[in-house]
C-alpha positions as CSV (number, residue, x, y, z in Angstrom):
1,X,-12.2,26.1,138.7
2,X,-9.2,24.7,139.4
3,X,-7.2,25.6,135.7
4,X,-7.9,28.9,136.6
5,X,-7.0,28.7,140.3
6,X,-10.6,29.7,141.6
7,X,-10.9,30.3,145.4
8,X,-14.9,29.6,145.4
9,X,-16.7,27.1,147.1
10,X,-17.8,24.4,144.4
11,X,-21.6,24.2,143.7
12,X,-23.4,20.9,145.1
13,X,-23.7,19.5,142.0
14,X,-21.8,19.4,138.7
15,X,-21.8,18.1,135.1
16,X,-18.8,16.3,133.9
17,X,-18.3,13.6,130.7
18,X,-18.5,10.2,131.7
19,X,-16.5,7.6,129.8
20,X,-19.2,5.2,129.1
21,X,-22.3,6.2,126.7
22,X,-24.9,5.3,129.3
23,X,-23.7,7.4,132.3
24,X,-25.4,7.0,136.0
25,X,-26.0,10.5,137.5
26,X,-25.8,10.9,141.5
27,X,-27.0,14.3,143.3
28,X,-23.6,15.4,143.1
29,X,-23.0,14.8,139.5
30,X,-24.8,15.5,136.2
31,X,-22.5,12.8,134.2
32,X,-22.6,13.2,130.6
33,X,-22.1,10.7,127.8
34,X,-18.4,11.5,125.6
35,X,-21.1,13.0,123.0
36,X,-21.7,15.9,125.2
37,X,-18.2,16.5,125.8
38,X,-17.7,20.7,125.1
39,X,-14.9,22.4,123.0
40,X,-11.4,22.5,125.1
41,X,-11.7,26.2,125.2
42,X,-13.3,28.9,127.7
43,X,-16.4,29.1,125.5
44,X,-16.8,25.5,125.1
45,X,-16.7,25.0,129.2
46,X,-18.8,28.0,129.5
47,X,-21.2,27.1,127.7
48,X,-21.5,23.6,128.9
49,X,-21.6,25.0,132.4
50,X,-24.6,27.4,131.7
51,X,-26.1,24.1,129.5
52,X,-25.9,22.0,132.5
53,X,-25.3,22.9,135.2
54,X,-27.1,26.5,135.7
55,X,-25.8,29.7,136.4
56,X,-23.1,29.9,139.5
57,X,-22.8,33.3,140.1
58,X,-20.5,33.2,142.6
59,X,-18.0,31.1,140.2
60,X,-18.5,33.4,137.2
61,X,-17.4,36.2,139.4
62,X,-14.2,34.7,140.6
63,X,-13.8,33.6,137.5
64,X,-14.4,37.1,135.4
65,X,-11.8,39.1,137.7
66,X,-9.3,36.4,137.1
67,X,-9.7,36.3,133.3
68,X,-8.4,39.3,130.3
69,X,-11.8,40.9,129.5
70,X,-10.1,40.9,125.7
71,X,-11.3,36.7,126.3
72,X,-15.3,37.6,126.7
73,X,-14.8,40.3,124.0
74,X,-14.1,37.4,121.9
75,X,-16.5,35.2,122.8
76,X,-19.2,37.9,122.1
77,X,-17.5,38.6,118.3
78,X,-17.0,34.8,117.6
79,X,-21.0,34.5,117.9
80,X,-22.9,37.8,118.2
81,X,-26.0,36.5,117.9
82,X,-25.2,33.2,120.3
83,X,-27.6,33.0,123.2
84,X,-25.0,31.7,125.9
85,X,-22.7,34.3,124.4
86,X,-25.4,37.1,125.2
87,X,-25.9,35.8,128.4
88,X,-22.1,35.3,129.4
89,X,-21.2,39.3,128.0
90,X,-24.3,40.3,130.2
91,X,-23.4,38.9,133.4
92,X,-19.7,39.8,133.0
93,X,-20.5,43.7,132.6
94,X,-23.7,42.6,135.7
95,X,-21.4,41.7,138.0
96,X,-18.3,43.5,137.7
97,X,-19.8,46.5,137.0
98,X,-18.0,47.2,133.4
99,X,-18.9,47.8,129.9
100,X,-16.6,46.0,127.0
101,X,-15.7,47.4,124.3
102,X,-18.4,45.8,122.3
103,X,-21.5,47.3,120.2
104,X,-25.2,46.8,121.6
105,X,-26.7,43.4,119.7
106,X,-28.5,43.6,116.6
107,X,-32.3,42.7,116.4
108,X,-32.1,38.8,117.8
109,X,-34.8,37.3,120.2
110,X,-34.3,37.9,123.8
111,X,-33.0,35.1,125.9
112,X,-33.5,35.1,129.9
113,X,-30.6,35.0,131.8
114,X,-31.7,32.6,133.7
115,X,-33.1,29.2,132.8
116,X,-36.2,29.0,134.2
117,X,-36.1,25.0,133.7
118,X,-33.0,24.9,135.4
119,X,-33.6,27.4,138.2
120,X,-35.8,29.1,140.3
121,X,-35.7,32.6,138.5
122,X,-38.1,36.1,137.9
123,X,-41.2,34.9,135.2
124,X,-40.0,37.8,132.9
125,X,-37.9,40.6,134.1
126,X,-36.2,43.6,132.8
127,X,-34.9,43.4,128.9
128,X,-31.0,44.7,128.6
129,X,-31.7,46.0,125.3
130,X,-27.9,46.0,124.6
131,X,-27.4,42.5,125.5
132,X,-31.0,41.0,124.2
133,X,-30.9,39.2,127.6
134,X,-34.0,39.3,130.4
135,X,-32.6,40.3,133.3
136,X,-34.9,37.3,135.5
137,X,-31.9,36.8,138.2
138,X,-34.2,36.9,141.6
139,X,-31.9,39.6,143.2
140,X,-29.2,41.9,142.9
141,X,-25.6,42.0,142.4
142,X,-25.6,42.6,146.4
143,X,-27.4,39.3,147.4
144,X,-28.4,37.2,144.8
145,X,-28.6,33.5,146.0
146,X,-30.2,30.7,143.6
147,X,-32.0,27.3,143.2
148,X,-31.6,24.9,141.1
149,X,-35.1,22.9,140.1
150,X,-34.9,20.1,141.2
151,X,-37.3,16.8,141.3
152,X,-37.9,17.3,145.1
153,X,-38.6,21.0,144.7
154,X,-41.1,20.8,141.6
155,X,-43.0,18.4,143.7
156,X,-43.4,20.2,146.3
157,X,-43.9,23.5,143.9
158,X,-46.7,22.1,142.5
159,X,-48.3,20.3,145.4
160,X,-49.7,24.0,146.4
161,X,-49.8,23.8,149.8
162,X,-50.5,27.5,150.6
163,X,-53.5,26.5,148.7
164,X,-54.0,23.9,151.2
165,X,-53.7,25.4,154.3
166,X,-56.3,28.0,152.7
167,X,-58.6,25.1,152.1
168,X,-58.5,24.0,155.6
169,X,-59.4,27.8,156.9
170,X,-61.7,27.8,154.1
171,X,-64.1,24.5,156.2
172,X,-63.0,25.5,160.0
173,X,-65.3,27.6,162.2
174,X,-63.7,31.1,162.0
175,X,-63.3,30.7,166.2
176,X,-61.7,27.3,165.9
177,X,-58.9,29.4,163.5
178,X,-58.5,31.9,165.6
179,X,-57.7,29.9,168.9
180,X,-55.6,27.8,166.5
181,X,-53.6,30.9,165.3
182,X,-53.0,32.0,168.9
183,X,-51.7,28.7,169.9
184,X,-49.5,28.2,166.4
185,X,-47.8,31.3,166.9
186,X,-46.8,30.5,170.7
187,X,-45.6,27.3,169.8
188,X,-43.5,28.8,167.0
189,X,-41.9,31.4,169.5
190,X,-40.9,28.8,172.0
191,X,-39.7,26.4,169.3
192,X,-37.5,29.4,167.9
193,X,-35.9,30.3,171.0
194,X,-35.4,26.1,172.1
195,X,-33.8,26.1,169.1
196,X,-31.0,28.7,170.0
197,X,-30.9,26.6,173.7
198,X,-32.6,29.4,175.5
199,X,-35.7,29.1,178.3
200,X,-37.2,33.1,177.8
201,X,-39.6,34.5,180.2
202,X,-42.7,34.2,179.3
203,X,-43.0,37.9,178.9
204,X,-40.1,37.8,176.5
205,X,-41.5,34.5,174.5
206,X,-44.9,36.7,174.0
207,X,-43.3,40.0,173.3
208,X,-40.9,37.9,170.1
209,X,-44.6,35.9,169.2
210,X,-46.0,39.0,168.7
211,X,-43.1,40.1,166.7
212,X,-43.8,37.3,164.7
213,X,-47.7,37.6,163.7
214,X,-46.8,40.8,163.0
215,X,-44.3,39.6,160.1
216,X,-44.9,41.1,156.7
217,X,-47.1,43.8,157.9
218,X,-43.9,46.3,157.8
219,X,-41.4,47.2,154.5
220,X,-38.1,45.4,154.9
221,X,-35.5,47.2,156.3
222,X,-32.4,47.2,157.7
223,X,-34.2,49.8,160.4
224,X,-37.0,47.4,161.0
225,X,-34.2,44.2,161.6
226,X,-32.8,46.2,164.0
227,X,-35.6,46.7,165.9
228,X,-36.4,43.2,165.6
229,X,-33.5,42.5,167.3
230,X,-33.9,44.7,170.1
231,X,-37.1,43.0,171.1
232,X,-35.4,39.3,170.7
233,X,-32.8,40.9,172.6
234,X,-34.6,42.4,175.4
235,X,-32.0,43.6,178.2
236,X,-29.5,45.2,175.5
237,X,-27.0,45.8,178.6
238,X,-24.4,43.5,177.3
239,X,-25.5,43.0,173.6
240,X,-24.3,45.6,171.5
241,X,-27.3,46.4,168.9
242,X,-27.4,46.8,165.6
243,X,-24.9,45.5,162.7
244,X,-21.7,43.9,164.0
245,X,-18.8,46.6,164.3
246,X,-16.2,43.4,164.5
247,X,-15.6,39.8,163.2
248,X,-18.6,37.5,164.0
249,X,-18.0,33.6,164.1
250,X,-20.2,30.4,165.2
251,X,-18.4,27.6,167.1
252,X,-16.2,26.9,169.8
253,X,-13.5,27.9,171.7
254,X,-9.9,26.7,173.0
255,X,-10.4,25.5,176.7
256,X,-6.8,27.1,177.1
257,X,-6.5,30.3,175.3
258,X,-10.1,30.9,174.5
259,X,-9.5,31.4,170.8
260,X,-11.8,30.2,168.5
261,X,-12.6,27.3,166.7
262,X,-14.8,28.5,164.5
263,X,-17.6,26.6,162.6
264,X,-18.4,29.5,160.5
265,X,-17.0,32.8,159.6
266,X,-19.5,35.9,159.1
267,X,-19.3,38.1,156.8
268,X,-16.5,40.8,157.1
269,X,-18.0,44.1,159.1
270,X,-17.0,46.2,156.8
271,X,-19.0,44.3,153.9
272,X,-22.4,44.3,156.0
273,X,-23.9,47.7,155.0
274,X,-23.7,46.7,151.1
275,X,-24.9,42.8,151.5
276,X,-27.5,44.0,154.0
277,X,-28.4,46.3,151.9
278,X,-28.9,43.5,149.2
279,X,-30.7,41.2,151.8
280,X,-33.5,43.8,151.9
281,X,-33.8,44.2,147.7
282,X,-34.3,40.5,147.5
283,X,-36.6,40.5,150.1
284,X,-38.7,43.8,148.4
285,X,-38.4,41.7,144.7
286,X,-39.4,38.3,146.2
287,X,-42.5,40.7,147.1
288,X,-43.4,42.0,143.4
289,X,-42.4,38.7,141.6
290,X,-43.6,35.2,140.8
291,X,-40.8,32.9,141.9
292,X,-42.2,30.6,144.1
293,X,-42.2,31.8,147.5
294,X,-40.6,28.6,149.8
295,X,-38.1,29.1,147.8
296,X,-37.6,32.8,148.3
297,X,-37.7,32.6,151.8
298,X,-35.2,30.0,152.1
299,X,-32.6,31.9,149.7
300,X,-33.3,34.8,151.9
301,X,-33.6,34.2,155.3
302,X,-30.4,31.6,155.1
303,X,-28.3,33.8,153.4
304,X,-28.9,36.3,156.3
305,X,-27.9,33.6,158.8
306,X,-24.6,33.1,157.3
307,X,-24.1,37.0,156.2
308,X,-24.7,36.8,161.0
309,X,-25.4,40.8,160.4
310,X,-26.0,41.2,164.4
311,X,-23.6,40.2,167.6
312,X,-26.7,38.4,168.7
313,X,-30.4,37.1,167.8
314,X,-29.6,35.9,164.1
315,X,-31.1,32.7,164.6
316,X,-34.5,34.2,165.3
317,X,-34.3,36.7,163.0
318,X,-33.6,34.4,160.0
319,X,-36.7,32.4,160.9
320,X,-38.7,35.8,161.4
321,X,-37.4,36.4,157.6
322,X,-39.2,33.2,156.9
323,X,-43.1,34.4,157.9
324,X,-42.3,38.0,156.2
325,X,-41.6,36.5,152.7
326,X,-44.3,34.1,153.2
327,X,-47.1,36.4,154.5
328,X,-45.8,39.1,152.1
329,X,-46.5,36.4,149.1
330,X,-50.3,36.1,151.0
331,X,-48.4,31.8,150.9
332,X,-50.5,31.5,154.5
333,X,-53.8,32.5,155.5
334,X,-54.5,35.9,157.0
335,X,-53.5,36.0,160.6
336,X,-52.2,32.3,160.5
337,X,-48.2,31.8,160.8
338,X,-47.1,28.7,159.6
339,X,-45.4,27.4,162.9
340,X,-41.7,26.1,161.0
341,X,-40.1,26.6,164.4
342,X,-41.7,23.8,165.4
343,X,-40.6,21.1,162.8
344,X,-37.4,22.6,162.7
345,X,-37.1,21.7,166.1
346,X,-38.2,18.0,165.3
347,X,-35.7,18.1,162.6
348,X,-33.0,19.9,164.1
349,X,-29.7,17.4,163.0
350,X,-31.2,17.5,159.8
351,X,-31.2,22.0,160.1
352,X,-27.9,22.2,161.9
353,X,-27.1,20.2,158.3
354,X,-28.4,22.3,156.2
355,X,-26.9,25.0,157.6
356,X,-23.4,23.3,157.5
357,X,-23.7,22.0,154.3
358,X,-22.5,25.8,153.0
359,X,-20.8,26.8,155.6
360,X,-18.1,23.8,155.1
361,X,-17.7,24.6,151.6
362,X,-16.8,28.0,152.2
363,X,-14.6,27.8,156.0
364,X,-11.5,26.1,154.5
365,X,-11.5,29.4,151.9
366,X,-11.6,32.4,154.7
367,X,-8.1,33.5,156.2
368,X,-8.4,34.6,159.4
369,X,-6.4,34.9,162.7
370,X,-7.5,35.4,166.2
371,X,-7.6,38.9,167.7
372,X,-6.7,39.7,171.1
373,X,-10.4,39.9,172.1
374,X,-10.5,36.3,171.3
375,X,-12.6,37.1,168.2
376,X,-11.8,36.3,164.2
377,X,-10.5,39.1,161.8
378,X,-10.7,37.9,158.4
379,X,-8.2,38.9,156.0
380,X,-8.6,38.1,152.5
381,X,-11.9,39.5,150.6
382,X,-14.8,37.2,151.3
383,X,-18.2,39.2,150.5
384,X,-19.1,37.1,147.3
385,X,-19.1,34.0,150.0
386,X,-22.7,35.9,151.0
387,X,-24.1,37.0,147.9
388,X,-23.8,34.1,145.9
389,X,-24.3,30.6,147.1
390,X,-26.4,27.9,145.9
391,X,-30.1,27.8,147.7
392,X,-31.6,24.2,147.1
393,X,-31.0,22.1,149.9
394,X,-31.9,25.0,151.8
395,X,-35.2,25.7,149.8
396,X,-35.6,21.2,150.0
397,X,-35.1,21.4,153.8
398,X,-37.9,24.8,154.6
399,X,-40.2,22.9,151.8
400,X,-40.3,20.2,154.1
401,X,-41.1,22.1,157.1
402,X,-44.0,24.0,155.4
403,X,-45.2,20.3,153.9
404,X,-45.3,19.2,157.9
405,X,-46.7,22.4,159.1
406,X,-49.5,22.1,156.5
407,X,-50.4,18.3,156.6
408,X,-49.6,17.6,159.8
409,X,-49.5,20.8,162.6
410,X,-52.3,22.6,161.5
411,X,-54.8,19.7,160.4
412,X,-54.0,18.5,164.2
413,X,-54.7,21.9,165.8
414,X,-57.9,22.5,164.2
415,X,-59.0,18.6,165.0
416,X,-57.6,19.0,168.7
417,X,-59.7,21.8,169.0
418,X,-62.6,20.3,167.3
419,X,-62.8,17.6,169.5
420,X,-62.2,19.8,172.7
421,X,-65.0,21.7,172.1
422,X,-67.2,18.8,171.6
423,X,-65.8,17.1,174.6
424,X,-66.5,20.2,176.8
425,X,-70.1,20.1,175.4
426,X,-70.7,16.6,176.0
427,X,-68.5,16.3,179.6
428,X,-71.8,19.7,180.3
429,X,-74.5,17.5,179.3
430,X,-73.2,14.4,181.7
431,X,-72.1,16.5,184.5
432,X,-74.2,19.7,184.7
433,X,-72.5,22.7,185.8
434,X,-68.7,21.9,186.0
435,X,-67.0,24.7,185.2
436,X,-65.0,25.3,181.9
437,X,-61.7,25.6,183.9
438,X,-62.5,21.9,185.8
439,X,-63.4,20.6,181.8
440,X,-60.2,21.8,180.9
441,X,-58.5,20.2,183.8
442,X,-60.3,16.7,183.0
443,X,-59.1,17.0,179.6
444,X,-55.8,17.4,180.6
445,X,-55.5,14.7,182.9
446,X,-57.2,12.4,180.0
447,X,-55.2,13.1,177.5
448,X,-52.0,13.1,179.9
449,X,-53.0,9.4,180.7
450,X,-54.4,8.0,177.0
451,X,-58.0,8.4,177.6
452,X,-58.3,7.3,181.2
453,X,-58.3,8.7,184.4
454,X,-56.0,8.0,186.9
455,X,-56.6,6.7,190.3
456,X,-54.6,10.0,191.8
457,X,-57.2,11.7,189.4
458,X,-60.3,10.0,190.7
459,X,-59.6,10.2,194.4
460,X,-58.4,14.1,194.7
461,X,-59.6,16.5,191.8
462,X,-62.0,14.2,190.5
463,X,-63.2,12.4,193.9
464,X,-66.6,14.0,193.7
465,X,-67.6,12.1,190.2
466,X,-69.3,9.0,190.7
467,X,-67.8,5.4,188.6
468,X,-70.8,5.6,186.3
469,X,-70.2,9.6,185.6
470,X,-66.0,8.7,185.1
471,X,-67.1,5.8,182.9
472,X,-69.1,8.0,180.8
473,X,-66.8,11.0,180.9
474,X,-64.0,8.6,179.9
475,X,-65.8,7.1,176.7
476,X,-66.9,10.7,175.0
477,X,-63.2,11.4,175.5
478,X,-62.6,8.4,173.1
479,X,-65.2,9.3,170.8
480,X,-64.1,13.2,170.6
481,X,-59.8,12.0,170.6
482,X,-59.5,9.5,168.7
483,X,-56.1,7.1,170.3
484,X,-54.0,8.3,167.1
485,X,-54.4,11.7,168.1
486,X,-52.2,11.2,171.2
487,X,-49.6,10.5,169.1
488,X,-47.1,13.6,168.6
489,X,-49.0,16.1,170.5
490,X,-48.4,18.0,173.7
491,X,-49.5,17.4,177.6
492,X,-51.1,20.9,177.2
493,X,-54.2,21.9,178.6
494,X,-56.9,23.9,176.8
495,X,-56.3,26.9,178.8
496,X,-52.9,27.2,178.3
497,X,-53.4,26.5,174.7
């Protein structure tokens, strides 16, 4: 990058030659022994790169438009028949647009674009008959973001925990589900707005819950986005709706001036219609292919939170993106969203990280200047910033909310609810005739107090139960909620659940 004086952000992890024979890799480096080192010539390190290091999209592109095409025709002639040639003349003409002044290749064996060893990537795709390449890149020239496969990913890849959560639908009473589902999706709507720092009505937190067990029941569309935003929005009086008409930036400002001090830069307004337009065709291929869903909705939902389309209600909407690719895939059970508000929100550092660890590569790269409006006009061309990035510690970090959502949230749920039925059952034989609203009450103040009820408890709402009866009550609580099951969970009751 830097012999050819590339303004790009530099993928998390390279390859380089190491000077020993037994080099230690690191997840920032691939080292490589001096046997591995590549010719000293643009092949040589192109080659290596697409060996070792994947397919950078966003580097090929700088790189192309800074290079005389005469260098790729060359390339191509030297070895006609070369796979990384193929795949090198096919995404020069992909992503500039252009066609060499080459012939179609002869009758060789088609090599995907994409490794799929390497990279997430389509299972086939589309054969460029003139290249002999399969066209498996996940997206367009528009949006097109990628994933390396890493140890982490496979792992969780394979541990098949849509499959899981299906299992545990599969052995709960349908009604249990259902109460569960209801409850899920609340706590993922309030988790999504806490997130952003915001207290809705609860009007507003139902209206966006909805709007969120209804993902993936509507085609993608820039349309449908905005909509989306009008209901996170909800008095549009001073949000302007709809895609950003001026610079958009995340951050703060000078206590003097009130400039900004930005954090990130959003994309350019004038580049939104094209990348939005390639946010929704990788959404509608993540829909009719097989790459591995998690994945897919990471790449898609936090490109559109840096791309910050919308003046306001991004955040939301990027997690919103998260339950359409997922239910879309059929990854979760019918009418059950996976809740990943809600370990986001336990894991927030760790998100606001995530979402950094791009948005730093790229800030030092974006000339802007302040505007009079106290906003950011960015001046130099930037739009490849938001197609291409790499995806993997974003796909890591969403992995590991789905793996908490699946293990932990909804396993909990369904055994909360479990054992609140059982208690209200129980608490009915004991005491006959309480009413469901007073069981609910008794659980609450149980579970509010680990297992025992209070001595406010057992001389106000309570006063009416004898010892015996609050000794009793008090021990089928203990055999229904087991003390573990405190740990981690909410003060709620089972009415407002």
């Amino acid at each position: 990058m830097a012999r050819h004086d590339l303004e790009v952000p530099p993928p998390p992890r390279l390859a380089a030659i190491a000077k020993r024979h037994r080099p230690t890799s690191t997840r920032e480096w691939k080292l490589l022994s001096p046997s591995h080192a590549p010719e000293e010539s643009l092949r040589g390190h192109l080659e290596f790169a697409l060996k070792w290091e994947g397919v950078s999209l966003g580097v090929l592109s700088a790189l192309f438009r800074n290079i005389d095409p005469r260098e790729i025709v060359r390339i191509v002639r030297d070895t006609p028949t070369g796979s990384y040639a193929r795949r090198i003349w096919f995404l020069y003409e992909w992503l500039l647009d252009t066609r060499l002044d080459l012939p179609d290749a002869g009758k060789v064996r088609a090599v995907p674009v994409v490794d799929p060893k390497q990279q997430f990537a389509l299972a086939s795709g589309p054969l460029s008959r003139r290249h002999r390449v399969r066209d498996n890149l996940p997206g367009t020239k528009r949006f097109c973001p990628l994933a390396r496969r890493t140890p982490e990913l496979q792992r969780y890849s394979d541990m098949r925990l849509g499959e899981q959560a299906q299992g545990v639908v599969g052995r709960t009473h349908p009604d249990i589900i259902r109460r569960a589902a209801a409850f899920l999706l609340l706590e993922d709507s309030q988790a999504s707005f806490q997130i952003e720092g915001e207290h809705p009505t609860p009007d507003r937190g139902l209206r966006w819950g909805q709007a969120i067990g209804e993902a993936g029941q509507r085609n993608l569309a820039v349309d449908e986005l905005e909509r989306l935003q009008a209901v996170v929005i909800g008095d549009p009086r001073f949000v302007k709706l709809g895609l950003r008409t001026e610079g958009g930036w995340v951050g703060e400002r000078d206590r003097r001036t009130r400039n900004p001090i930005p954090e990130h830069i959003s994309a350019r307004p004038e580049d939104l219609p094209d990348l939005m337009r390639g946010v929704v065709e990788y959404g509608r291929m993540a829909e009719e292919t097989s790459v591995d869903p998690v994945t897919s909705a990471a790449a898609l939902s936090f490109g559109f939170v840096y791309i910050h389309p919308f003046d306001d209600g991004n955040g939301r909407l990027h997690r919103w993106l998260i339950h359409h690719v997922l239910a879309r895939a059929g990854y979760n059970p019918p009418s059950l969203v996976f809740p990943v508000s809600v370990p986001m929100l336990r894991r927030i550092s760790e998100y606001r990280e995530v979402l950094r660890s791009y948005s730093s590569r790229v800030l030092p790269l974006i000339e802007w200047r302040a505007t009079r409006r106290h906003n950011v006009e960015v001046l130099n061309e930037t739009g490849d910033f938001y197609r291409f990035f790499d995806a993997t510690a974003h796909a890591e970090f969403l992995y590991g909310c789905v793996e908490e959502t699946v293990l932990r949230d909804l396993p909990r749920e369904v055994e909360y609810l479990e054992g609140y039925d059982e208690f209200s059952r129980r608490v009915q034989e004991e005491v006959a005739d309480m009413p469901d609203r007073t069981i609910d009450l008794l659980s609450t103040f149980l579970r509010q107090n680990r297992g025992t009820l209070s001595k406010r408890a057992r001389t106000r709402e309570f006063r009416r139960l004898t010892p015996e009866e609050v000794e009793r009550v008090e021990a089928i609580h203990a055999s229904c909620f087991p003390l573990e099951a405190f740990e981690g969970t909410g003060e709620q009751g089972e009415a407002s659940r």
